[in-house]
DRENTORKOL-3810 file (N, C-alpha, C; in nm, 4 decimals):
REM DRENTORKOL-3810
@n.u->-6.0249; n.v->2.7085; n.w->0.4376; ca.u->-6.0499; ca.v->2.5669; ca.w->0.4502; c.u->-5.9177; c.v->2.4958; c.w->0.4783
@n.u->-5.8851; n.v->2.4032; n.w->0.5707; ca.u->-5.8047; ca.v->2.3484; ca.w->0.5955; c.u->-5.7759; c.v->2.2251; c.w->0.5343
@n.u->-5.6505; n.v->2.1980; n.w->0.5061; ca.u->-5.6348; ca.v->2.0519; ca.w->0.4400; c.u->-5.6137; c.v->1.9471; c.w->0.5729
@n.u->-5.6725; n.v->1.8046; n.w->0.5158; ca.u->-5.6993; ca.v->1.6932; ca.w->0.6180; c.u->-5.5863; c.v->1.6636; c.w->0.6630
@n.u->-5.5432; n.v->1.6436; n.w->0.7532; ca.u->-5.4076; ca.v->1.5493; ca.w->0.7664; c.u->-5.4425; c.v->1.4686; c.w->0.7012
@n.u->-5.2900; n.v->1.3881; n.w->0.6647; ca.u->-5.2599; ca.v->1.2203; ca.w->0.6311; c.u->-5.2575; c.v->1.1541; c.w->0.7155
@n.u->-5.3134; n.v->1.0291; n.w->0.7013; ca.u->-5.3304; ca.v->0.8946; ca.w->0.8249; c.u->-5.1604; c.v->0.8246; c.w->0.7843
@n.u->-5.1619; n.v->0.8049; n.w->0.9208; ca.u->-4.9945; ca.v->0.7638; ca.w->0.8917; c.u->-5.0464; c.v->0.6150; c.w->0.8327
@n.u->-4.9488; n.v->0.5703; n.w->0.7604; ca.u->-4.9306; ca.v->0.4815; ca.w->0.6367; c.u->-4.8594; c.v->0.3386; c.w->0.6621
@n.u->-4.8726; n.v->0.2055; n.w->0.7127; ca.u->-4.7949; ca.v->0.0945; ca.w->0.7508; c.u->-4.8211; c.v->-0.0107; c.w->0.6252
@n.u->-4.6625; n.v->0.0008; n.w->0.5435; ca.u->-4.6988; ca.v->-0.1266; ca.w->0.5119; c.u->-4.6689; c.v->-0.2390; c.w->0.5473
@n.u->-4.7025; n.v->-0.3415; n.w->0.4888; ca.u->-4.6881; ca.v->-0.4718; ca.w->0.5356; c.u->-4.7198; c.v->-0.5435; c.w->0.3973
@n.u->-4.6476; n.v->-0.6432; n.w->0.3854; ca.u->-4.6360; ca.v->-0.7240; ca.w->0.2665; c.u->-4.7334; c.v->-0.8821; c.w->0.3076
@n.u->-4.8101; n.v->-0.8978; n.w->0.2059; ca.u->-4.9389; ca.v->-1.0227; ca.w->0.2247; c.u->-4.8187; c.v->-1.1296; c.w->0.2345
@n.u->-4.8748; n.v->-1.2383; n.w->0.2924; ca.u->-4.8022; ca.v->-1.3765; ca.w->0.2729; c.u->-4.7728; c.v->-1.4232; c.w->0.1518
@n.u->-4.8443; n.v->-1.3269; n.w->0.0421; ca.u->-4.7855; ca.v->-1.3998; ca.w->-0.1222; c.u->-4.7809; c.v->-1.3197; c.w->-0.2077
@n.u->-4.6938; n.v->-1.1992; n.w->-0.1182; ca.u->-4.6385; ca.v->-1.1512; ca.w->-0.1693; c.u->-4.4829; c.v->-1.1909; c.w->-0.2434
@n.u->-4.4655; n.v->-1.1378; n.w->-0.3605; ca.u->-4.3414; ca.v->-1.1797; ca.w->-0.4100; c.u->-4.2642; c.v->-1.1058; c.w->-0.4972
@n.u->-4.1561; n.v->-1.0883; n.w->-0.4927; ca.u->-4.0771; ca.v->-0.9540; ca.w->-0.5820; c.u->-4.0638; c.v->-1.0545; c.w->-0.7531
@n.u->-4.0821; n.v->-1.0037; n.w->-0.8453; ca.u->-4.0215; ca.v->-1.0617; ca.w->-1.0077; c.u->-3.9513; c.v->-0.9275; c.w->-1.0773
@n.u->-3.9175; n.v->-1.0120; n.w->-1.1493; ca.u->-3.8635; ca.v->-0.9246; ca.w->-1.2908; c.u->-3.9607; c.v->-0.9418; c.w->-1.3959
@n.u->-3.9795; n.v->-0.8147; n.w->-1.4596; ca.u->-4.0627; ca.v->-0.8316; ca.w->-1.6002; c.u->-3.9614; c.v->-0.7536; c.w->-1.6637
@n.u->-3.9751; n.v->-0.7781; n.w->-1.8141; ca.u->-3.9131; ca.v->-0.6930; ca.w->-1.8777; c.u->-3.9872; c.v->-0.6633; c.w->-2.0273
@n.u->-4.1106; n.v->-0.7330; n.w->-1.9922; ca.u->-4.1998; ca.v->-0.6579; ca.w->-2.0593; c.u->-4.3537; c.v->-0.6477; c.w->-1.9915
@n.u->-4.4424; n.v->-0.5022; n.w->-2.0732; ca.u->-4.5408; ca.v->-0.5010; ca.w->-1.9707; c.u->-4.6630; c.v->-0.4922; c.w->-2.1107
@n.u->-4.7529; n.v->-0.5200; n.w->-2.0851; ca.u->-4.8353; ca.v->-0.4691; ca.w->-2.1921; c.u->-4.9711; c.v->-0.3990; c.w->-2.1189
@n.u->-5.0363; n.v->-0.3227; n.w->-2.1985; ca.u->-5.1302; ca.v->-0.2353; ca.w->-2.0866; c.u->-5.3039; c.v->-0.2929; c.w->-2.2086
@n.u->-5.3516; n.v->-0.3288; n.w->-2.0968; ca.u->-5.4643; ca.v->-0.2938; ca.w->-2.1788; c.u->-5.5917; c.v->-0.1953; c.w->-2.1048
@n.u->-5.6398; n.v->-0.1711; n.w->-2.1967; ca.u->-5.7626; ca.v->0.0006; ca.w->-2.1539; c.u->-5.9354; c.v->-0.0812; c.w->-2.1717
@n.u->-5.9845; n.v->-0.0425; n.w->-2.0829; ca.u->-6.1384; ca.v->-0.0588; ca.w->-2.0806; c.u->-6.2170; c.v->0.0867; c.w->-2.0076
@n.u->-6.2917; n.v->0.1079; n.w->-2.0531; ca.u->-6.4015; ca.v->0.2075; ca.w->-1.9842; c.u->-6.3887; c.v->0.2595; c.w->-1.8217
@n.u->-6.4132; n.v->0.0675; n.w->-1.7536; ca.u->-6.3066; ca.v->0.1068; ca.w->-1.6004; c.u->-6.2333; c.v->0.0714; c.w->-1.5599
@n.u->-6.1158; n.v->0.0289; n.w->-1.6371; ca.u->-6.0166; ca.v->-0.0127; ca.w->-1.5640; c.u->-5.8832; c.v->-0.0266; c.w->-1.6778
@n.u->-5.7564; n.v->-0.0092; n.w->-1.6150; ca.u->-5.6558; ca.v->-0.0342; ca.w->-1.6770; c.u->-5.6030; c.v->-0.2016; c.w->-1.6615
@n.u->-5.5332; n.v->-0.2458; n.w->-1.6892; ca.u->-5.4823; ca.v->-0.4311; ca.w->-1.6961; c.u->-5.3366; c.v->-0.4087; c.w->-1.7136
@n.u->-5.2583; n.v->-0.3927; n.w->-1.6304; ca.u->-5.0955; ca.v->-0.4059; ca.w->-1.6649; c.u->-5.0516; c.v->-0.5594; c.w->-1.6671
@n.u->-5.0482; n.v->-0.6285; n.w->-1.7993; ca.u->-4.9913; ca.v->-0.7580; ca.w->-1.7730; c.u->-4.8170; c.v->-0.7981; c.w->-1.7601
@n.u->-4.7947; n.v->-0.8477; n.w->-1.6598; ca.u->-4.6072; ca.v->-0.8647; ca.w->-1.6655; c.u->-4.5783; c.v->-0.9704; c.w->-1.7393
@n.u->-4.4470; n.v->-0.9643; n.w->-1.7784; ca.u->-4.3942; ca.v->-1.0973; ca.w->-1.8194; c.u->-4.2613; c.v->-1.0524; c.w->-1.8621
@n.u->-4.1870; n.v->-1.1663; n.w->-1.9303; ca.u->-4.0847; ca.v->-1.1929; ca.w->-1.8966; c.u->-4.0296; c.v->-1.2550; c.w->-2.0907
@n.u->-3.9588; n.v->-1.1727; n.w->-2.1608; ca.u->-3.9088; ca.v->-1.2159; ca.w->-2.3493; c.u->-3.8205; c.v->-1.3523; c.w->-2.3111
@n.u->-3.8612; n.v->-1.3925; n.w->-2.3921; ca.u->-3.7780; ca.v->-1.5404; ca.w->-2.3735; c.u->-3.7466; c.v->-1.5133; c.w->-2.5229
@n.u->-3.6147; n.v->-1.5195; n.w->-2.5911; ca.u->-3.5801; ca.v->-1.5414; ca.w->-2.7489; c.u->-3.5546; c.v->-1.6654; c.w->-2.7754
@n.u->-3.6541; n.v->-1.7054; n.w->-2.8315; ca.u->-3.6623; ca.v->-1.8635; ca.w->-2.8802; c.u->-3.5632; c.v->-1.8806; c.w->-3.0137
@n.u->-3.5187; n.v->-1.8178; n.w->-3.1095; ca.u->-3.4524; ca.v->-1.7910; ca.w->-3.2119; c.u->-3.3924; c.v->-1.6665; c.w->-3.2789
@n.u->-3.3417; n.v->-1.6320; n.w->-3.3919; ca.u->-3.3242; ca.v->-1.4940; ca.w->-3.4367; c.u->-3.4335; c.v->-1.3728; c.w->-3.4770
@n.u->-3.5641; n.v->-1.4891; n.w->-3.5068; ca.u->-3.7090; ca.v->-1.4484; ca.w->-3.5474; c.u->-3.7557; c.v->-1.4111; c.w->-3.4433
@n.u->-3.8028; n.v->-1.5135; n.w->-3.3324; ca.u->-3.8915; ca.v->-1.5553; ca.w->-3.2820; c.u->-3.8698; c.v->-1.5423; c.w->-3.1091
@n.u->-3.9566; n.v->-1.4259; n.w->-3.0581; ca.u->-3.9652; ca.v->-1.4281; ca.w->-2.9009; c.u->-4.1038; c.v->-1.4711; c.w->-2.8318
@n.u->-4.0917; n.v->-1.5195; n.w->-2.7399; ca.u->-4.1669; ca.v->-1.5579; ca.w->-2.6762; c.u->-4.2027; c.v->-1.5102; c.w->-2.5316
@n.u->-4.3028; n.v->-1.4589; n.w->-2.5077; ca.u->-4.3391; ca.v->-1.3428; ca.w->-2.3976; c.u->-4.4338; c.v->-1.4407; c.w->-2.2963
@n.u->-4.3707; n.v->-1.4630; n.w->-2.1293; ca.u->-4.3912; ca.v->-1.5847; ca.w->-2.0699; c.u->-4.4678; c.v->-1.4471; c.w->-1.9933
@n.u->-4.6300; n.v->-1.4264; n.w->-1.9593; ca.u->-4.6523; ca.v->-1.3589; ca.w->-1.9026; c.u->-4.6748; c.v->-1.3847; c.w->-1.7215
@n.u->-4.6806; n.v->-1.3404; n.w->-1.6334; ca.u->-4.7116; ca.v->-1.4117; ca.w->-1.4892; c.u->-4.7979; c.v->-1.3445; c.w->-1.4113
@n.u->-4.7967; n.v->-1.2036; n.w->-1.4370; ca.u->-4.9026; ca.v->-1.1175; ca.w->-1.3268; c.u->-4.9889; c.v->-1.0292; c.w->-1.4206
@n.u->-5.1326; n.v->-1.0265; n.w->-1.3814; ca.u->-5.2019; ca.v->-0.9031; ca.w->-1.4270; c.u->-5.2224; c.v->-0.8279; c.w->-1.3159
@n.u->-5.2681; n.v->-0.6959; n.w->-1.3166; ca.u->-5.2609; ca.v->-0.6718; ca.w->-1.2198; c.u->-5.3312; c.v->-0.4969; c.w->-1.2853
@n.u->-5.4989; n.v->-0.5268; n.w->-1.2322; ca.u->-5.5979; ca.v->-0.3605; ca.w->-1.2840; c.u->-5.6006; c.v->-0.3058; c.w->-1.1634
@n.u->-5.5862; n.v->-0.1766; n.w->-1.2216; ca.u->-5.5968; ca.v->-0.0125; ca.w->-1.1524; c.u->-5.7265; c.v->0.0449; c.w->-1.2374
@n.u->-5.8046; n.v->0.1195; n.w->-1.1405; ca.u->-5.8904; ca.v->0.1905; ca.w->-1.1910; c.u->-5.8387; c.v->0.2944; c.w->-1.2385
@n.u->-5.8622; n.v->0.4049; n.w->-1.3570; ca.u->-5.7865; ca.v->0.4928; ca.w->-1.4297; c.u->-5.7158; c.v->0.6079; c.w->-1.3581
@n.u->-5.8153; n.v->0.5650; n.w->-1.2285; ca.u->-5.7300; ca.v->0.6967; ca.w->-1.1141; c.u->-5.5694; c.v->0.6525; c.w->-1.0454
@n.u->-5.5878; n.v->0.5451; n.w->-1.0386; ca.u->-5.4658; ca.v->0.4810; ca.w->-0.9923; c.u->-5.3624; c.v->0.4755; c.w->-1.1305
@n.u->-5.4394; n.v->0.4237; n.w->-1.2414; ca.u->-5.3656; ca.v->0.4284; ca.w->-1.3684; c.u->-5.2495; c.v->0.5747; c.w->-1.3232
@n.u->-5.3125; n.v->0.6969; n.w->-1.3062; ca.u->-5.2777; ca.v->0.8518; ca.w->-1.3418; c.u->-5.1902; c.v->0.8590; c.w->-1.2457
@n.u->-5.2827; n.v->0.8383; n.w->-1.0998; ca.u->-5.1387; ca.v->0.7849; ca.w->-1.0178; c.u->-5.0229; c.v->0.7648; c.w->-1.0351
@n.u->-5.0049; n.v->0.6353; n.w->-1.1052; ca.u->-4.8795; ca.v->0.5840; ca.w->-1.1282; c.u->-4.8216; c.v->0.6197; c.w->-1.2455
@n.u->-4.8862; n.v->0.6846; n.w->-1.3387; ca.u->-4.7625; ca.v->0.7908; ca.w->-1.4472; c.u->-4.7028; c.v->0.8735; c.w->-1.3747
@n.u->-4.7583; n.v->0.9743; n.w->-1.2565; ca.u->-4.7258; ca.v->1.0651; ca.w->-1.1857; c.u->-4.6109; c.v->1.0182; c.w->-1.1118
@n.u->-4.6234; n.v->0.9350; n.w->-1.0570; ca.u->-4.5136; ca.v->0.8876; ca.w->-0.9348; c.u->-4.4205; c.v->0.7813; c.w->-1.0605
@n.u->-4.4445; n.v->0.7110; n.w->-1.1643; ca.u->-4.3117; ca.v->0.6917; ca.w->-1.2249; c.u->-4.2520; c.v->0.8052; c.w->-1.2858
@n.u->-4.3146; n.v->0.8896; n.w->-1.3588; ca.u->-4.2393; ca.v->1.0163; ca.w->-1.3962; c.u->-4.1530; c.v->1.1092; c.w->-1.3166
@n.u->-4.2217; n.v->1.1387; n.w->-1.2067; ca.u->-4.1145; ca.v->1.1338; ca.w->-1.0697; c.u->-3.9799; c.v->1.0940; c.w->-1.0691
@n.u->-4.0249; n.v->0.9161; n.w->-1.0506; ca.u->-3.9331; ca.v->0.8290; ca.w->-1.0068; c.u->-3.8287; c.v->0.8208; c.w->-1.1630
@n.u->-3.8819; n.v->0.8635; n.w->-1.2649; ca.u->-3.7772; ca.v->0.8195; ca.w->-1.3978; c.u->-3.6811; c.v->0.9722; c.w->-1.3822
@n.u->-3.7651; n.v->1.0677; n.w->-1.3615; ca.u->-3.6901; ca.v->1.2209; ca.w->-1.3755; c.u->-3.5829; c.v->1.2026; c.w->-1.2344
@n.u->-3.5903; n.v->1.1404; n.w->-1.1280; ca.u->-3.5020; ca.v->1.1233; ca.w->-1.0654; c.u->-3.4070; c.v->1.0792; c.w->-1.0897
@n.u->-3.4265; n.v->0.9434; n.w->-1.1205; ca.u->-3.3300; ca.v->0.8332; ca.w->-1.1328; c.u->-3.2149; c.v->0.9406; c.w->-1.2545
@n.u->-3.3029; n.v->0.9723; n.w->-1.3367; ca.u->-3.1644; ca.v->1.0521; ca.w->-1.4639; c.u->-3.1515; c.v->1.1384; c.w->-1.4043
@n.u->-3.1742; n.v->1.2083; n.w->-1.3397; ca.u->-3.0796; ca.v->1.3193; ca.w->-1.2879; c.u->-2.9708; c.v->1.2751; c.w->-1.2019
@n.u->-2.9869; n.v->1.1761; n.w->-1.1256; ca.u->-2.8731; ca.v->1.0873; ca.w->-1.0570; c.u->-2.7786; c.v->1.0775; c.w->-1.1072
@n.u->-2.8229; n.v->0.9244; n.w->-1.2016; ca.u->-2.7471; ca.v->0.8434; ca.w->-1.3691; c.u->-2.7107; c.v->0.8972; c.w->-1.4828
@n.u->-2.7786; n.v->0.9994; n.w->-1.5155; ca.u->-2.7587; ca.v->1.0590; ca.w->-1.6255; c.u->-2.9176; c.v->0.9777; c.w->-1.7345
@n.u->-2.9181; n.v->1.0064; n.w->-1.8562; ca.u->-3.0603; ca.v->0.9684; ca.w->-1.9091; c.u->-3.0769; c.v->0.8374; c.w->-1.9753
@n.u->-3.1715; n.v->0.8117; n.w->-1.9391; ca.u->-3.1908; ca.v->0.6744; ca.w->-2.0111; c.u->-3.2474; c.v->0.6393; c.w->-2.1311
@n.u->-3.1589; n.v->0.5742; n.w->-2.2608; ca.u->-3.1891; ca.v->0.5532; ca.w->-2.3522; c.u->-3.2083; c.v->0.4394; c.w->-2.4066
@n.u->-3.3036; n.v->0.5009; n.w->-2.4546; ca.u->-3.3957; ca.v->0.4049; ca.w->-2.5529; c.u->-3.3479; c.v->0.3416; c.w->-2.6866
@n.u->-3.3798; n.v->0.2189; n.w->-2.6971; ca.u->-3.3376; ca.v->0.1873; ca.w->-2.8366; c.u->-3.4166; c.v->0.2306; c.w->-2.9775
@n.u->-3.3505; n.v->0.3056; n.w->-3.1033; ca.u->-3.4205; ca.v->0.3894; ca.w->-3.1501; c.u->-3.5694; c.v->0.3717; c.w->-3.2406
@n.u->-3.5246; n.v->0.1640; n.w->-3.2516; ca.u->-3.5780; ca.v->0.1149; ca.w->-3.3209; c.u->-3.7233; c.v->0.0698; c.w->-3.2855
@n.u->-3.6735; n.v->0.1046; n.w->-3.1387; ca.u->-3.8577; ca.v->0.0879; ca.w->-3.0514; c.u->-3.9010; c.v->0.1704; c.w->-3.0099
@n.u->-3.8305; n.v->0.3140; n.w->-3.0303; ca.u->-3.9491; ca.v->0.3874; ca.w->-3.0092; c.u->-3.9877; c.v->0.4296; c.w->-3.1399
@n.u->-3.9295; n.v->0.4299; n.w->-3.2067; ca.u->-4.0232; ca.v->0.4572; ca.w->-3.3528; c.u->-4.1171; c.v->0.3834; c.w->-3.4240
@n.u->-4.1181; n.v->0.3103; n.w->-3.3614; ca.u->-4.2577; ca.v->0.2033; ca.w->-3.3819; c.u->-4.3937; c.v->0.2439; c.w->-3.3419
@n.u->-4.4859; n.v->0.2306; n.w->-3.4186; ca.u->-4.6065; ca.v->0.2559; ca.w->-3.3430; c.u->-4.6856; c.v->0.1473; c.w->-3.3210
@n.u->-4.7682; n.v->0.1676; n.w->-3.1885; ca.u->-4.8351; ca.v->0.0464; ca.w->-3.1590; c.u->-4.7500; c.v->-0.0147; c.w->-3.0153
@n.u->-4.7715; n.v->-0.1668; n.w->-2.9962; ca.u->-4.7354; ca.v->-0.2511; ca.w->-2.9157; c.u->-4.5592; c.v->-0.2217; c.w->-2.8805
@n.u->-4.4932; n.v->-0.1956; n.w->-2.7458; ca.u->-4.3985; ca.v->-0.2303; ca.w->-2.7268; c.u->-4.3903; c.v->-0.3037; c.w->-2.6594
@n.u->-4.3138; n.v->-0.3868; n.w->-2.6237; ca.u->-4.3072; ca.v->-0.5066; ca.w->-2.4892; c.u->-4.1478; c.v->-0.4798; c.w->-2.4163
END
């Protein structure tokens, strides 16, 4: 059995389209679909942050898998470049919510 070719691939960016920074993401899970919400920690005080969110943006769980695949990729690259990227110890030992 032969495999299909690939259709060659053009992108092109929509008229609203727009590049941001998040620097936090939160994921939420449903039956069909994943919800990556972006946003952006604002530290309002020594207590108190404030998480300005701007994009959601669902993948069906196949795309979800997708994109572990191709960031895991893209993270195992980047450290082999840079060297590894660390984490602060105090968030990953947390369980639950990171932002």
């Amino acid at each position: 059995m032969s495999i299909p070719q690939q259709p060659n691939i053009r992108l092109v960016n929509a008229a609203d389209y727009r590049d941001s920074y998040a620097n936090s993401i939160q994921i939420r899970v449903s039956v069909w679909d994943f919800l990556l919400v972006f946003g952006r920690l604002n530290p309002l005080n020594a207590q108190d942050v404030e998480v300005q969110n701007f994009q959601g943006i669902y993948l069906s769980p196949q795309q979800a898998k997708a994109l572990l695949t191709i960031l895991e990729q893209n993270v195992r690259q980047y450290e082999g470049t840079f060297g590894e990227i660390k984490l602060d110890p105090s968030i990953t030992a947390q369980q639950g919510q990171i932002n």
